[in-house]
Each structure stands twice: as structure tokens, then as C-alpha cells.
FIBALO-930569 format. One record per residue: x, y, z of N, C-alpha, C in turn. Coordinates in steps of 0.02 Angstrom, whole numbers, plus 50000, padded with zeros to 5 digits. Layout:
REM FIBALO-930569
XYZXYZXYZ/...
REM end
This chain:
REM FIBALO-930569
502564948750770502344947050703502354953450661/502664953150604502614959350563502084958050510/501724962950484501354961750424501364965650368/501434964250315501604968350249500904967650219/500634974350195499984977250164499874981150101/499714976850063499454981649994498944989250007/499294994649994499105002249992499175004849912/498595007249908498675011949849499005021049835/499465020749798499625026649803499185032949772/499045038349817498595042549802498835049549782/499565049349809499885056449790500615056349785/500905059249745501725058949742501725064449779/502405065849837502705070249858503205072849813/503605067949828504285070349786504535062549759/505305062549762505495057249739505605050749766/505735051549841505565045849873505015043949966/504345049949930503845048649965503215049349938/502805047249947502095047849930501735044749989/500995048449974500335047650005499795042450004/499855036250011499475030350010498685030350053/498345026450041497775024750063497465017250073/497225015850133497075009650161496525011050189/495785009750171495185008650199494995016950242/495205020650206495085028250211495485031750235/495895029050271496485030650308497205033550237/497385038850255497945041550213498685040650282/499315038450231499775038450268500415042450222/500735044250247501375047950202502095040650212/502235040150159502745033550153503175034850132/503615031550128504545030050093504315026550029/504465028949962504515025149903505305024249890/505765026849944506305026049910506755019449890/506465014449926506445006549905506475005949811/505835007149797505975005749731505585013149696/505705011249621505755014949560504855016649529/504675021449497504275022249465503685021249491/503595023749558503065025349577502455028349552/501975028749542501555032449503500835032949556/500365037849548499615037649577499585033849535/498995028549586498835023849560498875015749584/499535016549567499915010149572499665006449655/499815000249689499774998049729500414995949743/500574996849818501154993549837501184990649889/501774983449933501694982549975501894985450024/501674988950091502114993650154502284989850189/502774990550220502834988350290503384992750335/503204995850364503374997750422503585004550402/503035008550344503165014850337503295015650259/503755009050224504095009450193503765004150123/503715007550047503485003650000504014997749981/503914990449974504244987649980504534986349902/503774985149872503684983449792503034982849775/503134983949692502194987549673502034979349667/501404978849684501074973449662500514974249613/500244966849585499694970549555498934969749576/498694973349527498054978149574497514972149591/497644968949550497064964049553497224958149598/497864957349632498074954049665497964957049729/498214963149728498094969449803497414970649812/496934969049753496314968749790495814962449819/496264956249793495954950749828496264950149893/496994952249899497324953449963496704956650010/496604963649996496244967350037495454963850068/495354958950010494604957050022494584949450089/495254947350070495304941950138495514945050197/495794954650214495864957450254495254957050300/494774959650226494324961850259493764956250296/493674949250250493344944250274493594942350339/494274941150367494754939650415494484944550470/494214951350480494144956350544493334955750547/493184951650520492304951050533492244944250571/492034947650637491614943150698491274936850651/491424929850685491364923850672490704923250664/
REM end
């Protein structure tokens, strides 16, 4: 099963990497998928790699059924 995850970007490297963040956790990623990355922005990863920005308010109801979903029944 693969899963694709809304991360917020927290730092530009260069032109096709930046520094994302997921529940405190920092990861270094591939933006070279798509264009106009910015801090800030949210995108979807999967497997290292930003797929496409989503939006924020969507990436954060995403994150909130993450989080309801890993809490003991």
C-alpha cells in the first residue's frame, strides 16, 4: 500500500529540494515534480518526492483524520 501525505514546506534548499514538516518531524524532499514552491505552501509527498501543492485548508483537514485514524479505539 502506498500513501501520499500533505507536508508543509518549511525551507527552500535550492531549486528542486526543500525541507518539509509532518507532526515535528523535518524531512529534506524533491520539489522537482512541480513549480513554485514557496515556505509555506503544503504539498502532497510520496515517497520522498512533492507530488502537487494542495490547499492548506484541505491539508489540514487531511492531517486531522490522520490524526483521529492513529488514536486507540
Amino acid at each position: 500500500m502506498c500513501l501520499a501525505i500533505p507536508v508543509q514546506v518549511k525551507e527552500i534548499i535550492d531549486d528542486e529540494t526543500a525541507v518539509v514538516e509532518i507532526s515535528g518531524l523535518k524531512k529534506t524532499i524533491s520539489t522537482a515534480l512541480i513549480d513554485d514552491v514557496r515556505v509555506g505552501d503544503y504539498v502532497i509527498l510520496h515517497v520522498g518526492y512533492a507530488l502537487q501543492k494542495i490547499d492548506p485548508i484541505e491539508a489540514q483537514k487531511t492531517l486531522e483524520l490522520f490524526a483521529q485514524a492513529s488514536q486507540p479505539a
